[in-house]
C-alpha positions in Angstrom: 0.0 0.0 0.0 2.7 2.2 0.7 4.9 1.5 -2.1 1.7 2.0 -4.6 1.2 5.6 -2.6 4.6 6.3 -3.8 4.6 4.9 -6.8 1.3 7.3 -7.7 3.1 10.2 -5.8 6.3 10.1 -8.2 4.1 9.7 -11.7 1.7 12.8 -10.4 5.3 14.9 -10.6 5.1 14.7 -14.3 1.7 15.3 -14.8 0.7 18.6 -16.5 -2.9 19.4 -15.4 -4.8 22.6 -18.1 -7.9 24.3 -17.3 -11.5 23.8 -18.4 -13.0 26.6 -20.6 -17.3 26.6 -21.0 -18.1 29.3 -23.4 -21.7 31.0 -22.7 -23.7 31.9 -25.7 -25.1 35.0 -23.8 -24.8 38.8 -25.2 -25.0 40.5 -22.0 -22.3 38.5 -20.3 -20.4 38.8 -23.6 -20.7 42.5 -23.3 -20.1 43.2 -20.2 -16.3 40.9 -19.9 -15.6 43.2 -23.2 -16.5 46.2 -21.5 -14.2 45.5 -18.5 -11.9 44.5 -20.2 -11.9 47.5 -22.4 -11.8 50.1 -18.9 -9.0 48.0 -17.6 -6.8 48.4 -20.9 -8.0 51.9 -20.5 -7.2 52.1 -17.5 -3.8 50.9 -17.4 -2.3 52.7 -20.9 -4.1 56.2 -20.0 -3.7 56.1 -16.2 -1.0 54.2 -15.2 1.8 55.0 -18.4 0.9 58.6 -19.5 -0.3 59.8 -16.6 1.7 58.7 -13.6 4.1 57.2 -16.4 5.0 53.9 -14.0 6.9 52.3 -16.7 9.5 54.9 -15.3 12.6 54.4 -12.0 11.7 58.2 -9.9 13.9 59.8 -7.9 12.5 62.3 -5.2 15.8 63.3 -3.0 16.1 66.5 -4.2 19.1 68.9 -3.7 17.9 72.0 -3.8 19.9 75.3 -3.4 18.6 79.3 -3.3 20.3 82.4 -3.9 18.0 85.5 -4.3 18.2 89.2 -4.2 15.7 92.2 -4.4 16.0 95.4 -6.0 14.2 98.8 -5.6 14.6 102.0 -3.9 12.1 104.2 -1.8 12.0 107.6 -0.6 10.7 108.4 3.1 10.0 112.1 5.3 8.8 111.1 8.7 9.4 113.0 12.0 11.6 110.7 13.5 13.6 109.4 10.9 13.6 113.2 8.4 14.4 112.6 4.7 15.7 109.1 3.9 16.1 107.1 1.0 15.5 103.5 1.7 17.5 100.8 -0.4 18.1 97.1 0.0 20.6 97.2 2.7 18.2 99.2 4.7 14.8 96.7 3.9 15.8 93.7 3.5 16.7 91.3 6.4 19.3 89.0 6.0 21.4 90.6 3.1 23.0 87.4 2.1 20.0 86.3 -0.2 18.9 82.9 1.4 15.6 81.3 0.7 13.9 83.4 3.5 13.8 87.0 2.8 12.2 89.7 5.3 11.4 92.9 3.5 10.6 96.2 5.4 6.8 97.7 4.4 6.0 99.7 8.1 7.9 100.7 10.8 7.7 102.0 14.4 10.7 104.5 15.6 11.7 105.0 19.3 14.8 107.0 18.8 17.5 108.1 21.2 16.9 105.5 24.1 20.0 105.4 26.4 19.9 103.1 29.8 18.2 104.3 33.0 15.2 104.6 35.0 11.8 105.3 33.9 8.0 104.2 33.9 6.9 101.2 32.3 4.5 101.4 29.3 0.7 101.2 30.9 -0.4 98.4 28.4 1.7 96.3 30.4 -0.7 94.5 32.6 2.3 93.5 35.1 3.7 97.1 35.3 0.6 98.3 37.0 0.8 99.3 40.9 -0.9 101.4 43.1 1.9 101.4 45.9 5.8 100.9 46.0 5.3 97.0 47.4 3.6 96.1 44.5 7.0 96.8 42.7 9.8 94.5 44.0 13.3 95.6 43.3 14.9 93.6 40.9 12.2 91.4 39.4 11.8 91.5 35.4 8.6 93.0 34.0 6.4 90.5 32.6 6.2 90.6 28.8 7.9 94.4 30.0 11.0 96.7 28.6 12.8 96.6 31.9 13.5 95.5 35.4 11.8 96.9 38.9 13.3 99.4 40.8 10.9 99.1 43.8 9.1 102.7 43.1 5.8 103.0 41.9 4.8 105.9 39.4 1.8 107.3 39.7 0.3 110.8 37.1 -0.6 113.7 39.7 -3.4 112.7 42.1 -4.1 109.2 40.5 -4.3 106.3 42.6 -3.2 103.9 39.9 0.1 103.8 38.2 3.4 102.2 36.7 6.6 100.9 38.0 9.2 102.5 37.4 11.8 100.3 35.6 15.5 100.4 34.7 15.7 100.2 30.6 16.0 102.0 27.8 14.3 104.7 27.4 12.3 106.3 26.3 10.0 102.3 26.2 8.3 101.8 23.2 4.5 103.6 23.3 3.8 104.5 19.7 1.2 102.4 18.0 1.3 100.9 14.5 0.9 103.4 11.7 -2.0 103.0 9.5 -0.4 103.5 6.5 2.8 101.5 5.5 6.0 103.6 5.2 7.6 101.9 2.1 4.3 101.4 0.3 6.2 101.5 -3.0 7.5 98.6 -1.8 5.3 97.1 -4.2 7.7 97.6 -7.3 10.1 96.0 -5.9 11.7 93.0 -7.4 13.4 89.9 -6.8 15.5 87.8 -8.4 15.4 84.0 -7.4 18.1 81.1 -8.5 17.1 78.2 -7.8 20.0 75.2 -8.4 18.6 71.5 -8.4 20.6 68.1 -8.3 18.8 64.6 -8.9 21.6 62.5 -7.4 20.2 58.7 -8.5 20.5 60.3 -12.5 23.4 62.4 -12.2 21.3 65.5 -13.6 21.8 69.4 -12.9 19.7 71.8 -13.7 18.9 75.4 -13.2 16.0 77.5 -13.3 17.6 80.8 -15.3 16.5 80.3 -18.9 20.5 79.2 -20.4 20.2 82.0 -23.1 23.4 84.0 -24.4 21.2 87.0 -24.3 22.8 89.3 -21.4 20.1 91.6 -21.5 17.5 89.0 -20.8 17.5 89.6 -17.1 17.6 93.1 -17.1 14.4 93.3 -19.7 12.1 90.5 -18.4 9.8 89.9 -15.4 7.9 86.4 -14.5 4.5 86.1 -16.0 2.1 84.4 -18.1 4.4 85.8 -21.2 7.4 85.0 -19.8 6.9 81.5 -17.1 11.0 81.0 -17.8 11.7 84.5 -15.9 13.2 84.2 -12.5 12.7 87.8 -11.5 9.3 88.1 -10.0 7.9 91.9 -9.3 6.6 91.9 -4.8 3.1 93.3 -5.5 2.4 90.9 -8.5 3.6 88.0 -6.0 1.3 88.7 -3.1 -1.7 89.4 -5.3 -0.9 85.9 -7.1 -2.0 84.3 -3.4 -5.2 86.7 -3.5 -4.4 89.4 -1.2 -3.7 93.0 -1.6 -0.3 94.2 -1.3 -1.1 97.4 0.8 -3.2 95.7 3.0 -1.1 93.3 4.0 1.7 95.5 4.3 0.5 97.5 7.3 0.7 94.6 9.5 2.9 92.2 7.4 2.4 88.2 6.2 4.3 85.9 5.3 4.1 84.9 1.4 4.9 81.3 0.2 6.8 80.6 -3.1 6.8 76.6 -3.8 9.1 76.2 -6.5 8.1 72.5 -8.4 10.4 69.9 -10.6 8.4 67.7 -12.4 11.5 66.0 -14.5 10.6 63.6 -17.6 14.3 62.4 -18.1 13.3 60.6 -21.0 12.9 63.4 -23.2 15.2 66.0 -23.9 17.1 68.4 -20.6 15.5 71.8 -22.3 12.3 70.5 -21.0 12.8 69.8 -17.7 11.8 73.3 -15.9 10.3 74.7 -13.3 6.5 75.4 -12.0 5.7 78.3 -9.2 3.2 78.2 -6.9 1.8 81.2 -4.2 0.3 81.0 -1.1 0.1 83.1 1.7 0.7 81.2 4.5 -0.4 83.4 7.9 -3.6 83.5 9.5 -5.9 85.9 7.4 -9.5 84.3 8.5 -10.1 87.7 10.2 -8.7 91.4 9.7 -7.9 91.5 13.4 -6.8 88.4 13.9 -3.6 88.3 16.9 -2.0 85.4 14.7 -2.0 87.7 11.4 0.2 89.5 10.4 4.5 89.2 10.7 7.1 91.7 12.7 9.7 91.7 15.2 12.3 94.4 16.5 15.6 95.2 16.0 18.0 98.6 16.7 21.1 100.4 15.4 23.3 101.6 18.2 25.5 104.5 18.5 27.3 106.8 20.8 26.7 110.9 21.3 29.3 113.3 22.1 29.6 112.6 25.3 30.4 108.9 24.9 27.0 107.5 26.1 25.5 104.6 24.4 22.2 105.8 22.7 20.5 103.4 20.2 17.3 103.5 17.9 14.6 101.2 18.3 12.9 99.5 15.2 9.3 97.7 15.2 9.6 96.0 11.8 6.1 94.9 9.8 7.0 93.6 6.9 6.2 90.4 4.4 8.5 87.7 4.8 8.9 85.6 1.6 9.8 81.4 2.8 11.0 80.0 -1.0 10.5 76.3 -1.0 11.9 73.8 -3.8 10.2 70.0 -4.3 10.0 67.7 -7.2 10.5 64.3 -8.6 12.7 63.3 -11.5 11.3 59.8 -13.7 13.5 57.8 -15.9 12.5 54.5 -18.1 13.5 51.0 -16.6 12.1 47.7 -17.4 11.6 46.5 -13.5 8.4 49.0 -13.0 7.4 48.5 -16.1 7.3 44.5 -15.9 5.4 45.2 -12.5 3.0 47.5 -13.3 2.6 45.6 -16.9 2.1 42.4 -14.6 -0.8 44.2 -12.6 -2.9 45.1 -15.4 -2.5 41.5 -16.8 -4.1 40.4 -13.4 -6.6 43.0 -13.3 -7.9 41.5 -15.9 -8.9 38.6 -14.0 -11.2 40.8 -11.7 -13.0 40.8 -15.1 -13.5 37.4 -15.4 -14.8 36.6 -12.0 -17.2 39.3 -11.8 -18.8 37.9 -15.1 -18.4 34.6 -13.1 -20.7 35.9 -10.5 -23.2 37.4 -12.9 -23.7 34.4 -15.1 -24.1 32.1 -12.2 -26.1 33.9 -9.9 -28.0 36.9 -11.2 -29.5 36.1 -14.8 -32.1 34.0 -14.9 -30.5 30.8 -16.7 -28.0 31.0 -14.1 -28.9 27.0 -12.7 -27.9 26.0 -16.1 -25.2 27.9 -16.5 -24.2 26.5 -13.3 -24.5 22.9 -14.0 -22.5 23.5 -16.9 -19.6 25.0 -15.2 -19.1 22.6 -12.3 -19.2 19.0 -12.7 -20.0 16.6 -9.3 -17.3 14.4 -9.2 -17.9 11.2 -7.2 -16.2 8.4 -5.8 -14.5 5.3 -7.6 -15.8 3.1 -4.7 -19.0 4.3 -5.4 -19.5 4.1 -9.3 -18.5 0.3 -8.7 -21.3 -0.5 -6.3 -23.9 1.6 -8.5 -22.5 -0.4 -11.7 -23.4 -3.9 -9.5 -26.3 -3.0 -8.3 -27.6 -2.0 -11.8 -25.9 -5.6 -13.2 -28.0 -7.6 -10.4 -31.3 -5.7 -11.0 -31.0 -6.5 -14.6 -30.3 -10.3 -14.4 -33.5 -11.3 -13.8 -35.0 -9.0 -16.1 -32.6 -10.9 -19.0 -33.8 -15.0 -17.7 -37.3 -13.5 -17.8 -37.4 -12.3 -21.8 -35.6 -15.7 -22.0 -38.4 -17.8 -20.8 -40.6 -16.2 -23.1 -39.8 -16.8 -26.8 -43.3 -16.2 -28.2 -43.5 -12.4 -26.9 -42.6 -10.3 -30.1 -39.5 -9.0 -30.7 -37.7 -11.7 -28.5 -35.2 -11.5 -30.5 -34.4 -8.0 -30.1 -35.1 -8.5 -26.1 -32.4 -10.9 -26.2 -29.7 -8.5 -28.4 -30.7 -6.3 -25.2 -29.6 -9.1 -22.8 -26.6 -10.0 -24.7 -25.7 -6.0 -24.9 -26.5 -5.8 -21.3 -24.3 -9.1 -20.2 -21.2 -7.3 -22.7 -21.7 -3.9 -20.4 -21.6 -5.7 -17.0 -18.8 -7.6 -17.9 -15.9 -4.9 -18.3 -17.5 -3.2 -14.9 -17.0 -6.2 -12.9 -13.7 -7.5 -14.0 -12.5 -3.8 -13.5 -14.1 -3.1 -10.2 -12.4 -7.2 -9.1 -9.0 -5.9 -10.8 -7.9 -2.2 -10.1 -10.6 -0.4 -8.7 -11.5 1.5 -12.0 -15.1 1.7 -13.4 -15.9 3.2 -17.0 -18.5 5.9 -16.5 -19.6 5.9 -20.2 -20.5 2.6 -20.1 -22.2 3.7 -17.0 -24.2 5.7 -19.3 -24.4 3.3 -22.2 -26.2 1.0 -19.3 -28.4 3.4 -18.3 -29.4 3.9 -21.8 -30.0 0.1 -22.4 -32.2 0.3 -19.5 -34.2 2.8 -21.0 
């Protein structure tokens, strides 16, 4: 028994087993597996390879550098700064050109403060006192200009006042102005180089049109008539993202400039260039909004005649510019393509078994279609005892029609029997010998007995 388990293991090795096909004569079905198959062909030559062109190796680790630099000049009369002519060493903040730029658009001015004693501002909720214990020497103002000097302050006859504070000073009182100093600001320009490096392809690129045209910089400014421009004018920049320039230069913002790669490294290098996007990226839900707007402080210092340290206090509003650089280069190579060629291939399965399910189970021939597509397969053990128990059943049916040779058509009764003793015959020897019974003559038996 063990040996003949074997023996029928090793010859199964070399057996090659193939799939059985039924083909349904319906129209609807029909249509419908083309149909799929059609939006899955669809699907994977328009989608998948033009589109999002996966027969192509990407590489998304880009090195990215910036270098820009604004231009413009302004003319300013206030009363604490006279006549001044504003250029871009006195707006812009840093000077080296980095990919964050701060320019100037409003200013508050506390000139001439020198170190010593004075009050604190009264919008500072911890400077307020109405007697000298509610200053303590030596402790820091909260969210203040100064230290305590253990005095309290107080304006003729009121009971409330400030404590007085060791600073500079004159503090800081002056609101924001209304109307932004260097509102011509908006002319301004700025020229932005932007060097990218896709390290897996070895490939440079730059986003300065390479012309021999020296004059091409000087002449031309970023728009729809001229996308390959890297100079881009302020005002055109912020209105890009929707807001007004002088508006949002009496507060400040901060404008975003996404700079995109989008690299098809099968075709030629002249076509590989950039895309720019603008956003503005502060809070601007409401006008008066506390997280709107962008400034901070900074002061020049100097020394009078005398030696004393005197500097000049800045409140900067402004629009800071953040420049940020992404992408994603795509070159052909056969490993995506084999996978993603591979995907649709088994996609089209999905196809198939849907159509499965429809022909099976939702039209209304779907029992026959069933029948037809799986077979009942039964046991060897059990054809054999169906083959002799149709055998015995029909023996004495044969002696019977041989008893009786003056019924009609004996002859042919016995042809019958004769036919029927043939058919037994192989099904009993083969049941006796190996175990194997022949279903067609199974069938041919069944038709006798008809």
């Amino acid at each position: 028994m063990g040996q003949a388990g074997c023996k029928g293991l090793y010859q199964s090795l070399f057996d090659y087993k193939t799939e059985k096909y039924v083909i349904a004569k319906n129209k609807k079905v029909g249509l419908l597996y083309r149909l799929l198959q059609v939006s899955i062909l669809t699907y994977l030559v328009v989608w998948v390879f033009l589109v999002k062109k996966c027969y192509q190796d990407t590489d998304t680790s880009l090195q990215s550098s910036i270098i820009t630099k604004v231009k413009g000049v302004t003319f300013t009369n206030t009363s604490e700064l006279g006549e001044r002519l504003w250029d871009v060493a006195d707006y812009v903040i840093p000077p080296q050109g980095e990919n964050v730029f701060f320019v100037i658009t409003n200013l508050v001015v506390t000139p001439n403060q020198r170190q010593e004693t004075c009050a604190e501002s009264e919008s500072i909720p911890d400077a307020l006192c109405y007697e000298d214990s509610d200053c303590p020497p030596g402790e820091p103002v909260v969210a203040g200009n100064g230290v305590r000097t253990g005095r309290c302050l107080r304006a003729g006859s009121e009971q409330k006042g400030t404590c007085e504070i060791f600073a500079w000073c004159p503090v800081e009182t002056k609101s924001r102005p209304a109307k932004p100093l260097l509102g011509e600001a908006e002319d301004f320009t700025v020229y932005i180089r932007n060097f990218i490096r896709f390290p897996k392809f070895n490939f440079s690129k730059t986003n300065v049109l390479d012309t021999t045209d020296r004059a091409f910089l000087k002449s031309c400014k970023f728009g729809p008539k001229d996308p390959y421009c890297p100079i881009f004018r302020l005002g055109s920049v912020v209105s890009w993202t929707g807001s007004s320039f002088q508006e949002i230069a009496v507060q400040g913002g901060v404008i975003g400039i996404q700079i995109e790669w989008d690299c098809d490294l099968d075709r030629a290098p002249s076509e590989c260039y950039p895309r720019y996007y603008f956003n503005r990226l502060d809070n601007r839900f409401s006008e008066n909004s506390l997280s709107s707007g962008y400034n901070f402080r900074f002061a020049k210092y100097y020394r009078d005649a005398a030696g004393v340290e005197l500097r000049t206090l800045f409140k900067a509003y402004g629009i800071r510019f953040d420049v940020m650089v992404n992408g994603k280069a795509g070159k052909f190579n056969i490993i995506p393509t084999v996978i993603n060629v591979g995907s649709g291939v088994a996609l089209m399965g999905v196809g198939s078994f849907f159509c499965d399910l429809v022909l099976i189970y939702f039209i209304k021939k779907s029992h026959f279609y069933r029948d037809k597509k799986y077979e009942e397969a039964r046991d060897l053990e059990v054809l054999a005892r169906m083959a002799e128990s149709s055998q015995q059943s029909m023996a004495p049916d044969a002696a019977g029609l041989a008893e009786q040779p003056e019924v009609q058509d004996g002859g042919r009764a016995q042809e019958n029997g004769c036919v029927c003793r043939q058919l037994l015959q192989p099904a009993r020897s083969g049941h006796q010998g190996n175990g194997k019974v022949n279903v067609e003559q199974l069938q041919n038996l069944q038709t006798v007995e008809a």
